[in-house]
C-alpha positions in Angstrom: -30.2 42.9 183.6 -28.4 39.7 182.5 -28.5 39.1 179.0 -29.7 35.9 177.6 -27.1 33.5 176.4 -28.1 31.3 172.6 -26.6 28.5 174.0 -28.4 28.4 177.5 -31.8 28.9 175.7 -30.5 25.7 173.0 -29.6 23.6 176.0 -32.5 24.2 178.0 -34.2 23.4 174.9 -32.1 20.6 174.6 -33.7 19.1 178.3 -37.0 18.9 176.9 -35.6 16.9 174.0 -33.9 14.2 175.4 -33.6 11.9 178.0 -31.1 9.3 179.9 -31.6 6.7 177.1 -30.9 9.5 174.3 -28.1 9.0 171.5 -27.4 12.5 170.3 -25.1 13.9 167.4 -23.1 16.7 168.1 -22.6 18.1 164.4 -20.2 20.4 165.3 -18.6 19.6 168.8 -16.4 22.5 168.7 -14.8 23.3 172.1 -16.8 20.5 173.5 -20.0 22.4 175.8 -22.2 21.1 173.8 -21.4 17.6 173.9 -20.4 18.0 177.9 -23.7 19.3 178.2 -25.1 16.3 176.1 -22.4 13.3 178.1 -24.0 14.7 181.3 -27.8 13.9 180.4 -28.0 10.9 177.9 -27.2 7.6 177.1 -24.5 8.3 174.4 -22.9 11.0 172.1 -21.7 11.1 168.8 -19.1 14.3 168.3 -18.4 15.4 164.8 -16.2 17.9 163.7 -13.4 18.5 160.5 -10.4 20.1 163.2 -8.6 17.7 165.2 -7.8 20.7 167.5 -12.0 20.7 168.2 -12.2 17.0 168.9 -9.0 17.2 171.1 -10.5 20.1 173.0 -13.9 18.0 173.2 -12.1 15.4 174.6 -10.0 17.4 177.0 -13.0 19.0 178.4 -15.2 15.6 178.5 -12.4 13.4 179.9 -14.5 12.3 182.7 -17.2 10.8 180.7 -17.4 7.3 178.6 -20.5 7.6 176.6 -19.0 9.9 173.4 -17.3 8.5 170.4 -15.3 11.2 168.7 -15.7 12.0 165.2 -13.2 13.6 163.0 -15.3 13.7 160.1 -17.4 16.5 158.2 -21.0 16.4 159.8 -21.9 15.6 155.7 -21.0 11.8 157.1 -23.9 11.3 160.3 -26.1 9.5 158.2 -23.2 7.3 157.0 -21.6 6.7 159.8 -24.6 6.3 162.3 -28.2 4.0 161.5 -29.8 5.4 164.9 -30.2 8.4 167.0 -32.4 10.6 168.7 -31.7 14.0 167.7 -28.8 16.2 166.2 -27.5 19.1 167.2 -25.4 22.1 165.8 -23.9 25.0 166.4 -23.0 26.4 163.1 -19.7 29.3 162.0 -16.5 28.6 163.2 -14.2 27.4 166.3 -14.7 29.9 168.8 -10.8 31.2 169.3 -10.2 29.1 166.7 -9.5 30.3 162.8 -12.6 31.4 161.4 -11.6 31.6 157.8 -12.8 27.8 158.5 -16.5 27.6 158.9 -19.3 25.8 158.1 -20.3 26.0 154.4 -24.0 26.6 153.7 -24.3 24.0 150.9 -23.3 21.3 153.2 -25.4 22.3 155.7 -28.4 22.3 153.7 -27.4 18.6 152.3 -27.3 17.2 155.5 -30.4 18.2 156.5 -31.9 17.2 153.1 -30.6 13.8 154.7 -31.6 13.9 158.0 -35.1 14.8 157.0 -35.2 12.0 154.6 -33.9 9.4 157.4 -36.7 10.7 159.8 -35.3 10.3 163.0 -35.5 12.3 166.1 -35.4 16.1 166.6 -32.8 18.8 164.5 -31.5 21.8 166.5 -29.1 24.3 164.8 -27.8 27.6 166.6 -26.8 29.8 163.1 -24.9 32.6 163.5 -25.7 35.1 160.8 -23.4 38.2 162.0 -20.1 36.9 159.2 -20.5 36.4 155.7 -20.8 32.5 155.2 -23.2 32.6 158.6 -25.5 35.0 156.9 -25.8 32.7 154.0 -26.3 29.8 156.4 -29.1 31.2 157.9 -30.5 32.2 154.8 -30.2 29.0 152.8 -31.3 27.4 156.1 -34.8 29.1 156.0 -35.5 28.9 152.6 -34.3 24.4 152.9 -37.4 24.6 155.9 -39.7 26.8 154.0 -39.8 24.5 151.1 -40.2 21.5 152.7 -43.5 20.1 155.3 -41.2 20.4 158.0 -43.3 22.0 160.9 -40.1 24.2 162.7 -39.7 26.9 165.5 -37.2 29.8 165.5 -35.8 31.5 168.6 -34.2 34.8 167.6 -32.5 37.0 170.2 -32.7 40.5 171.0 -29.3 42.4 169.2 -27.1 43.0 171.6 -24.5 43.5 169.3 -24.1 45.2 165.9 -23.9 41.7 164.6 -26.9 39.9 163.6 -27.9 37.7 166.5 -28.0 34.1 167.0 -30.9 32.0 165.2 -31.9 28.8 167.0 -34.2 26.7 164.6 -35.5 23.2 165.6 -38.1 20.3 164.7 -39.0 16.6 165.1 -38.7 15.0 161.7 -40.7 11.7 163.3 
């Protein structure tokens, strides 16, 4: 039996989200699938991330696309940087193959969420990745930032199929 990939249950996810006149954030564009996946169905992409080597893989891997502006900038800066879109998305921890002492920080995830509710626009989706330290307190500072607020959310939570703790996919519609 074929074990069920995060990200292919995020992106299909993801389908029923958006649409060809989207404008999505990629929070964390990483090594770029998510924002090819996003280039390939929407109007237009924002990609965020704090490594240049990210963006530059991004870009290597969305070179045949036009509708993504690269961002190197902490994902802390969306609601600076951008007045409208339809939906965010991230994929929280570290650069895959990259250096994972470098990962997201659960205090700045939970503040940009704290804006993104406040701005009320579109749908949030965040993979979390709770099997490393700072992941584990993402995930947990994550849940208790949705708990206390009105914010009607889903979870997705994998089988383990590691000794890791498995993905988390949370997700909601601030509008």
């Amino acid at each position: 039996m074929k074990k069920t990939n995060i990200i292919t249950i995020a992106h299909s996810l993801l389908e029923k989200l958006i649409n060809e006149n989207s404008v999505v954030i990629d929070a964390t564009c990483g090594n770029g699938h998510d924002t090819l996946f996003l280039a390939s169905k929407v109007k237009h992409v924002h990609a965020f991330d704090i490594q240049e080597i990210a963006l530059n893989n991004t870009k290597l891997l969305t070179k045949d696309y036009n509708n993504i502006t690269y961002h190197l900038s902490s994902f802390e800066n969306i609601t600076k940087v951008i007045n409208y879109y339809d939906g965010v998305v991230f994929n929280l921890g570290y650069l895959p193959n990259g250096d994972q002492s470098i990962t997201t920080q659960h205090e700045k995830t939970v503040q940009t969420l704290k804006q993104l509710y406040k701005n009320r626009l579109g749908f949030v989706l965040l993979v979390a990745y709770p099997g490393h330290k700072e992941g584990l307190l993402e995930q947990v500072a994550i849940q208790s930032f949705l708990d206390k607020t009105n914010i009607k959310y889903e979870v997705i939570r994998l089988p383990y199929f590691t000794k890791n703790e498995a993905p988390i996919i949370y997700y909601w519609h601030n509008n």
